[in-house]
N, C-alpha and C positions, 0 to 999 in steps of 0.2 A: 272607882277610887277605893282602896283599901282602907281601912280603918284606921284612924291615926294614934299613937300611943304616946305620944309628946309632940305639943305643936312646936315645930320650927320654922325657921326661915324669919325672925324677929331683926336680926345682924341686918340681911339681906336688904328690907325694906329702910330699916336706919342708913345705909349707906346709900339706899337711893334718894331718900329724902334730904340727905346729905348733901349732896351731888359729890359724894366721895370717890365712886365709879365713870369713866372714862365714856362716854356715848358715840362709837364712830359712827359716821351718816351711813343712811341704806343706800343700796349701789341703785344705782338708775337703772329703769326695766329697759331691757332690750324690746319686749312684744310685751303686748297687752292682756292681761290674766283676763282667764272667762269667767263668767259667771258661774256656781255654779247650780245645778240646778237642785231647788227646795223639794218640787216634784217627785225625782228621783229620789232624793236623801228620804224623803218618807215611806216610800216605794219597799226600801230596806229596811227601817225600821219598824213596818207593818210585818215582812218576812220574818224579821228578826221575833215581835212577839208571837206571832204564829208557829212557831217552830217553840216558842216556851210554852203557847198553852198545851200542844201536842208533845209534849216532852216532860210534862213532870209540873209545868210551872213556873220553870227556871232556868237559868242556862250556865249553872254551876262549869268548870272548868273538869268536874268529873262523870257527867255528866251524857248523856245521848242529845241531850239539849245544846249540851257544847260541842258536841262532837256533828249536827248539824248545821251548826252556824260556820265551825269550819269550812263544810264542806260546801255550803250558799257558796263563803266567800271566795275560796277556791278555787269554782268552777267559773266564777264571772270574771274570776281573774286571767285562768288560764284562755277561756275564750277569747279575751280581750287581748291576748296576744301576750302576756308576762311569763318572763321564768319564774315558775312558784314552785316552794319547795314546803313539803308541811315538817318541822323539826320538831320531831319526837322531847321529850325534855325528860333527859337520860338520867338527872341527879338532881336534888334540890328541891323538885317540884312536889305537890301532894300526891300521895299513891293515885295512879289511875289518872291524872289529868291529862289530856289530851296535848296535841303540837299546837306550838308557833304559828303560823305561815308567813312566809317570805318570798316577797315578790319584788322581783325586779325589772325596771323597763328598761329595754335596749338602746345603747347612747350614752354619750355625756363621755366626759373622762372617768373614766374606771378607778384610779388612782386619786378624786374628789365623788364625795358621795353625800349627796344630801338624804337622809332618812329620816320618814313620818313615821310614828307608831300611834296606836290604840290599845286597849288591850278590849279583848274579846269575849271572855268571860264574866259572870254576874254574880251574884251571891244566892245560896238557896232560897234567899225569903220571898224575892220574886223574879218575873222577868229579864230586869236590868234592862230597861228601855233606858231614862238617862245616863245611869252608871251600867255597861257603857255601851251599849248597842250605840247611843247619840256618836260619840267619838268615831266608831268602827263604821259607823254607814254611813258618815261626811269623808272618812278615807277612802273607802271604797268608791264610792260615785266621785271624789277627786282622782284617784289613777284612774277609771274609768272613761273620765273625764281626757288625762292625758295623752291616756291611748287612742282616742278617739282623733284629738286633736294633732297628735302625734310630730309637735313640736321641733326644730333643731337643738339638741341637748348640750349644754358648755360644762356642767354637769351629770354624774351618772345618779339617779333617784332610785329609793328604795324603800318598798312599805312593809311596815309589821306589825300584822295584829299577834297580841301576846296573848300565852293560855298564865292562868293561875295567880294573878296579880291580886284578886282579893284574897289569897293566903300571904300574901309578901311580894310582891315584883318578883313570885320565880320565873314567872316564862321570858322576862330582859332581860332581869339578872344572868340566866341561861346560855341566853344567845351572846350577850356580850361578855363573858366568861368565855364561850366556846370561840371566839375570834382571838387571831395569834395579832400579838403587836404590830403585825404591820397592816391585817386590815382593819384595825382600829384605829390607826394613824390613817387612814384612807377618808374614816367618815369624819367631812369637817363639819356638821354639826345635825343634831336630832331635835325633831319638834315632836311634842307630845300634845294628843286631845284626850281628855277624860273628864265626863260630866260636859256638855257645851251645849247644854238645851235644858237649863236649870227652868223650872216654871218661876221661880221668881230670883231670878239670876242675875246675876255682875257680868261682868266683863273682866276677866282675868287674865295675864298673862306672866308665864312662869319667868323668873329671870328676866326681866324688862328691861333690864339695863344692859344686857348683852346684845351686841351686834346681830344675833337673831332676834331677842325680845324686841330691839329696836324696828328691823324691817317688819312686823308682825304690826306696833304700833303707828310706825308709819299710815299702817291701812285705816286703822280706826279715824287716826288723827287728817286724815287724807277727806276720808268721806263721810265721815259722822263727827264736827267739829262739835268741843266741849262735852263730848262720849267720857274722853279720858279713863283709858282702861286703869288699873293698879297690879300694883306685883300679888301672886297668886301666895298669897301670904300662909292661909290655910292648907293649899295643896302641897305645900314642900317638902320634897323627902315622902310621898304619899304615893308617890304614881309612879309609870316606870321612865320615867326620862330620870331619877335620881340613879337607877344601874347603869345608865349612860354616864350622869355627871361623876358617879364615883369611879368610874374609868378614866377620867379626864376627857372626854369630849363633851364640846359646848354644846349646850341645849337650852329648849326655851316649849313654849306651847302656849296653849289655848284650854280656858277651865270657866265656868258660871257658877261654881261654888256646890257646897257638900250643905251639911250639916251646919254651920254656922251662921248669925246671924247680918242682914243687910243693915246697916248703921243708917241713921238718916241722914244723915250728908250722900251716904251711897241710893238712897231713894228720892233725894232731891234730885239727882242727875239722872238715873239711870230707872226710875219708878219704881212698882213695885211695893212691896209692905217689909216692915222690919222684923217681918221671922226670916223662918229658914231659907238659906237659897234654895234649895229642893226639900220641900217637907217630904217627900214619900223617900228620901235618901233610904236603901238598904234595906228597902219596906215592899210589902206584897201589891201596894198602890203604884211603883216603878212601873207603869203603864204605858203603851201606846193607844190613842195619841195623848190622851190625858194630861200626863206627866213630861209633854215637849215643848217649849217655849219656840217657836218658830222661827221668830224676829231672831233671838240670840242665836241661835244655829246659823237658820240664815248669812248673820253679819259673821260668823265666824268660819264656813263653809270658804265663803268668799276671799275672809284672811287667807286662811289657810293657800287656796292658793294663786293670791297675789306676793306669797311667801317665795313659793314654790316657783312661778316665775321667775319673779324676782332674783334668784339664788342660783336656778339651774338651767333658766330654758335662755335660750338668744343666740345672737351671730356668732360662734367661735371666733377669738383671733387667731391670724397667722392659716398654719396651711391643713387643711383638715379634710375629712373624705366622713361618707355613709356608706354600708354592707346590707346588703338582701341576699337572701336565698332563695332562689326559685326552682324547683317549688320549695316551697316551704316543710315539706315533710313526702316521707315515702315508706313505701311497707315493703318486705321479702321478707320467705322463709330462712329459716336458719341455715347457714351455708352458703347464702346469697347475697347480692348488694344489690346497692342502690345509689343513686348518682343525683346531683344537684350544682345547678350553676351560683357560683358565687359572686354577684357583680357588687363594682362597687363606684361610688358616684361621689365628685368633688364637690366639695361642698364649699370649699374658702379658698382662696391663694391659690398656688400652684401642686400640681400634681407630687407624691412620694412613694419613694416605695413601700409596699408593704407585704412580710411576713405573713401567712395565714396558717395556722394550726389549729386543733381540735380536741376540746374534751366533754366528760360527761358519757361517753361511749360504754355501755354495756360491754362485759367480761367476754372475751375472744371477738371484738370486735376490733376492726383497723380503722382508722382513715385515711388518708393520702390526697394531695392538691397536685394540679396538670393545669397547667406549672404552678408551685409552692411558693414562689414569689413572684406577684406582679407590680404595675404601676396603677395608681389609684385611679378610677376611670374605668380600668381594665374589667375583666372577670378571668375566671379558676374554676375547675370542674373536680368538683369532691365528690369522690366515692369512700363508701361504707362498705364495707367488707364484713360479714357475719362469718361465724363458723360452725359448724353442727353442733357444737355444745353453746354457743350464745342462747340465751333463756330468752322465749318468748318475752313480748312484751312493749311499752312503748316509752321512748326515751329520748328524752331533751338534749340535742347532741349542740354544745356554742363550737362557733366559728369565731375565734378570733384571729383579726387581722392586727399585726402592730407595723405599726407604719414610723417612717423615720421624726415623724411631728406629733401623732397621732395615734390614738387604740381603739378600734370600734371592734365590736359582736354584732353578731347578727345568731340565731339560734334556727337548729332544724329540728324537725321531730319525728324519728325514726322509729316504725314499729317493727317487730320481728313476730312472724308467724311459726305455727310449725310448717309440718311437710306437706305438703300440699294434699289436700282430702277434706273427709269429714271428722276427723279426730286428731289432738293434739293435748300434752300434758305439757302442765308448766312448775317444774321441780324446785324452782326457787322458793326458800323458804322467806315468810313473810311475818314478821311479831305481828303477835295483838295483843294489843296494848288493853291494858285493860281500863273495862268501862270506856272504849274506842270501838272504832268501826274500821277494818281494812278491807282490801282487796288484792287479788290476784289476780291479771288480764292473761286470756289467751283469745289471739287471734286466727280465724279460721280462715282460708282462701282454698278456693281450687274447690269449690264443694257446690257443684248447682242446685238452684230449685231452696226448697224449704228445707226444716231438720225434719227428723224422722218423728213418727209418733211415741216409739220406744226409745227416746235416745237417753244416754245414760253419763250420769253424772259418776266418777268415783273420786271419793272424795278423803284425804287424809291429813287428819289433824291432831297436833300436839299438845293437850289441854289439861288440868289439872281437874275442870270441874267442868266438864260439858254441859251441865244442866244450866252455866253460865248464856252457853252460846245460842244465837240466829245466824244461821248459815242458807246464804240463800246463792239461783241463778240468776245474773241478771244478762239480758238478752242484749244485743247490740239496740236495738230499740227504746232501750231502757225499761222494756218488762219484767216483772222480777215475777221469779219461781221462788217460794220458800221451801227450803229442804228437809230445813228444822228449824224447833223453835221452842227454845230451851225447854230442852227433853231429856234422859238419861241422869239427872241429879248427881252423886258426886262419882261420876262413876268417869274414869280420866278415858282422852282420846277418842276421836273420831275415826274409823276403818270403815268405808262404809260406800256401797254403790247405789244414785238414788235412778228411778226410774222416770224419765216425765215425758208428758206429752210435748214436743215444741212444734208441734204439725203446722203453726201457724208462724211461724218464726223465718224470715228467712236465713241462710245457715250461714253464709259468709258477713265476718265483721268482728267486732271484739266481745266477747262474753267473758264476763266477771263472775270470779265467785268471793261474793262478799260476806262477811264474818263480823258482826257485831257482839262485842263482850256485853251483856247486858247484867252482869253482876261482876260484885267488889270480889279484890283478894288475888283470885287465879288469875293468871298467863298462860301462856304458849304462844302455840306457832302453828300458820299453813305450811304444813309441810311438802305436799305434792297436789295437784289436783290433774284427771284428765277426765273431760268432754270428748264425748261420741255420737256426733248428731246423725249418723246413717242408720239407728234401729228403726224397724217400722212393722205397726203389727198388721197383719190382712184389713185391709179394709171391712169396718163392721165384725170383727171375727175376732173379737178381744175388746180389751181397756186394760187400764192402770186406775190405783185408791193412792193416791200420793197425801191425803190425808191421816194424822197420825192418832190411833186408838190405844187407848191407857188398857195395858193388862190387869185387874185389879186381882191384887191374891186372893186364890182360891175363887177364882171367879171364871168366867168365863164371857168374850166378848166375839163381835162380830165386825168385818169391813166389808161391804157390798161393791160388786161391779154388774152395773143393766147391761146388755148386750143387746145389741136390735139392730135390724136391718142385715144380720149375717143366715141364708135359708140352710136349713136341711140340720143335718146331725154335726156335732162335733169330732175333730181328730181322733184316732187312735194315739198321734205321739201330741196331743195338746200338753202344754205347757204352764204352771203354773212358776214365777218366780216371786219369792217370798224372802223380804227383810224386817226382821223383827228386832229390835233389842232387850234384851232382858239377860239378869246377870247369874240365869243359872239355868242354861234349857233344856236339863234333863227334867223341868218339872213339868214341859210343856208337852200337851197334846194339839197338833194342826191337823186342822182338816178340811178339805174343800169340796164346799156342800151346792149340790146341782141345783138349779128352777125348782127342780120336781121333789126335792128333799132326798134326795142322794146324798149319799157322804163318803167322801173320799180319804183317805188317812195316809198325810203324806209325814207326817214327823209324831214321833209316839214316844215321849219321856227318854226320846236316847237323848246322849250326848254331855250326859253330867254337867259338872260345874262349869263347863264352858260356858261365855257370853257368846249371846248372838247368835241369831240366824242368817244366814246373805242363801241363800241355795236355791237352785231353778230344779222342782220337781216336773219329770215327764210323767203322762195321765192317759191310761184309755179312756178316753171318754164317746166314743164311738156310737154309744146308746143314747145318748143324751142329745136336745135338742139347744142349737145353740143359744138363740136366744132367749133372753128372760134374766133373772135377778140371782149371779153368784153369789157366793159371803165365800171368805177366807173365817173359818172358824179358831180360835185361840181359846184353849182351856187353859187355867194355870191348878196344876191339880198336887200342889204342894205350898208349904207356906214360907214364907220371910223373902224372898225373894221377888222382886216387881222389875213390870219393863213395860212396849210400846209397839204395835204393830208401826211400823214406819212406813212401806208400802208394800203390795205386792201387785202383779203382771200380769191378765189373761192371756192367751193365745189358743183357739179355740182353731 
């Protein structure tokens, strides 16, 4: 919850107490809400401080700390089977704060949208476990929750944790600014959680007198009689359901108070002491588990969704159908397709017809249905069509069916490889957002066996201040290679080919190369990347130093590679390839120095004010015996000028 600068919402509670406002009853549940699980919810908010004490402390909205909580939430989303989308927040927000994420589950009427949000960010002072990791991890484990359950929908539901909300509700403000008037007429109402695990908390709910407040306390009044929640009097205009309600759509939620005090009439009901609802409010004490009230979350978990039931889930009336796609996703190289059956099953009444079309589809890519219209019950076979220029990658392609009663999706998830081999570039340019984390996928196929030992990363990047960036590989496996890590200070742009071992890797699957802003101010862009997993050096008869050594001016440093297990003498054409950055390398002397203290002088102050070294020098080295202990030698034999041996390559 944001910091409040005038308490509102005084009217609000007058007219409730009133009875000046109108109460219509909550609609009868079609199916039975789950429980949901306490377990779980804590499960994420242990995640949740683990990712702050590994991040600063915190989980600011500008933050690496938010920028992992993002991607927690993200990933269990996407697993669990949601369209998520992470939205950038292009205006309004704090320099550097991180996206939105918006998830949506498949179902319901598209044209009724019932949306949950949280927001997801914390304040620097500490973690933000109540405020609001508590909101965002009863969200999560409730879609979690639905998908699992996987409900008939009368209702289409949508969850959004917000970025930036302790600077002002920017990340909803954002999102619902960014909706054109008609899908804002679609959402008929938003529920908000922020703060619901106060350690000496109430029971609040926002706008109580609304048809949403009302189904919310239905719950209370249902199963904890003489609970009696109140209107969130304190919260109003504080959290993001007010960017909702200042757009006109109805809204309500769930809160156990900030900074304000528990009255004693509110500790005669509800226990508790008469200080703060949350003393460690906005404070370095915002703890897990410490600072979580259990019981309040608990009963408010469970609100939430008997809400949600309540509102979206049950029998459709009249004549309605369900959409799957089988499979569910498929891979080709570019220029290729791939094919999916689309069935689809009556769910109510009598069969309709229905329309099917397709978007989301990556740039040169088609779809097409055989046949484009059937009867509900039916299926369609959808083919994807790529073209040599569709860009790697993988993409959430909806299938929507509209049917003459009815509109159901069902979504596929199409990857595009390149050409079939061991190497593939993926040119689409990608922001980094600053003090964020992105990525580029490229997916490999056609490539037997493991990568090579030599394989080669080249890498190019659009940056202001590289000394910002961590630019790493990360393996289908999820093993990450770092390539850099903020190195080169203000010296702009990445050009640059990195050397690694991936021997242990096997080569086909999706390889990322991920770009972490780890300082304020600068931007760019991935601009191109391409992987080459087919290098490989003789067995024993080489290495790679992918380890990175500080040139210090007027200094002189060393990188070592052991060689062992390769007999006899070295190549006449051995090979050394050497990447250095430094922004003037006429100052530099290299030289590659044998076992035996040989020295070999492969770069000698040419080059003037050029940056950079990238270059493979060939070596007689035919005297020499292979193995024992290289060094890449770097003198810097001029002043003002600094850089970094980044790696270099034997081949013996």
């Amino acid at each position: 919850m944001r910091r409040n600068p005038i308490i509102r919402g005084i009217l609000v509670l007058a007219m409730a107490l009133a009875g000046a406002v109108a109460v219509p009853a909550a609609p009868a549940l079609a199916l039975a809400p789950p429980d949901i699980s306490l377990t779980d919810i804590r499960t994420h908010l242990q995640q949740f401080q683990t990712i702050a004490s590994s991040n600063g402390g915190n989980r600011r909205s500008t933050t690496a700390g938010y920028t992992a909580s993002v991607n927690y939430v993200f990933n269990a989303l996407t697993a669990a089977g949601y369209s998520v989308v992470k939205q950038n927040c292009t205006s309004g927000c704090t320099s550097g704060a991180g996206p939105n994420i918006i998830a949506d589950w498949p179902g319901g009427d598209a044209n009724q949208v019932l949306m949950l949000g949280a927001h997801l960010d914390g304040v620097s002072a500490g973690p933000g476990i109540n405020d609001n990791a508590s909101g965002s991890s009863m969200l999560l484990e409730l879609a979690l929750t639905l998908a699992e359950q996987n409900p008939t929908m009368v209702k289409h539901v949508r969850f959004g944790w917000w970025t930036d909300e302790e600077q002002g509700l920017n990340g909803s403000e954002f999102y619902v600014n960014s909706l054109s008037s008609a899908d804002r007429a679609k959402i008929t109402g938003y529920l908000n959680f922020d703060m619901i695990a106060s350690t000496n908390g109430g029971y609040f709910i926002n706008r109580i007198t609304s048809s949403l407040g009302q189904t919310i306390k239905a719950y209370y009044d249902a199963n904890f009689p003489g609970l009696n929640p109140e209107e969130n009097v304190e919260g109003a205009g504080r959290s993001d359901d007010a960017s909702f309600n200042a757009a006109g759509i109805q809204t309500s939620g769930i809160a156990a108070g900030a900074s304000a005090n528990k009255t004693s009439a509110q500790v005669t009901k509800w226990g508790g002491t008469t200080g703060d609802y949350d003393p460690c409010y906005h404070a370095s004490c915002d703890t897990f588990p410490s600072n979580i009230n259990d019981t309040v979350l608990n009963r408010a978990a469970d609100a939430a969704a008997y809400a949600v039931w309540t509102l979206a889930v049950g029998t459709p009336a009249g004549n309605d159908f369900s959409m799957a796609a089988g499979p569910a996703s498929g891979s080709t190289t570019a220029g290729g397709s791939v094919t999916s059956t689309i069935g689809t099953t009556v769910t109510n009444g009598s069969a309709q017809s229905v329309a099917l079309s397709a978007s989301g589809l990556p740039s040169g890519a088609t779809a097409s249905f055989s046949p484009s219209t059937i009867t509900s019950g039916g299926s369609s076979t959808l083919t994807i069509a790529t073209s040599a220029s569709t860009p790697v990658g993988t993409y959430t392609v909806t299938v929507t069916g509209t049917g003459s009663a009815a509109t159901r999706t069902t979504t596929f998830s199409l990857t595009v490889a390149g050409p079939p081999g061991c190497s593939a570039t993926n040119p689409t340019d990608v922001t980094i957002i600053d003090q964020g984390t992105v990525e580029s996928s490229i997916a490999i196929t056609g490539c037997t066996g493991n990568a090579g030992s030599a394989s080669t990363v080249e890498v190019h990047i659009v940056h202001t201040y590289v000394g910002d960036l961590i630019v790493s590989l990360v393996a289908p496996d999820g093993t990450l290679y770092t390539l850099r890590n903020k190195t080169g200070g203000s010296a702009d742009n990445i050009d640059q080919t990195f050397t690694v071992n991936l021997s242990s890797e096997v080569a086909n699957g999706t390889w990322k190369l991920r770009v972490q802003d780890a300082g304020p101010s600068d931007v760019g862009y991935v601009n191109s990347w391409t992987l080459n997993l087919g290098g490989t050096l003789p067995p024993g008869c080489g290495g790679a130093n992918a380890t990175d050594v500080t040139i210090v001016d007027l200094g002189t440093v060393n990188s070592p590679i052991t060689v062992s297990g390769c007999s006899g003498n070295a190549s006449a054409t051995s090979t050394a390839e050497v990447h250095i950055v430094h922004t003037y390398k006429g100052d530099l002397v290299v030289t590659l120095v044998a076992p035996d203290g040989s020295t070999y002088v492969l770069h000698n102050r040419s080059g003037g004010s050029a940056d950079n070294i990238d270059q493979t020098y060939t070596v007689n080295l035919s005297t020499e015996v292979r193995n024992g202990t290289w060094n890449l030698r770097v003198q810097d034999a001029a002043s003002n000028d600094v850089g970094y041996i980044n790696s270099w390559t034997l081949t013996l």
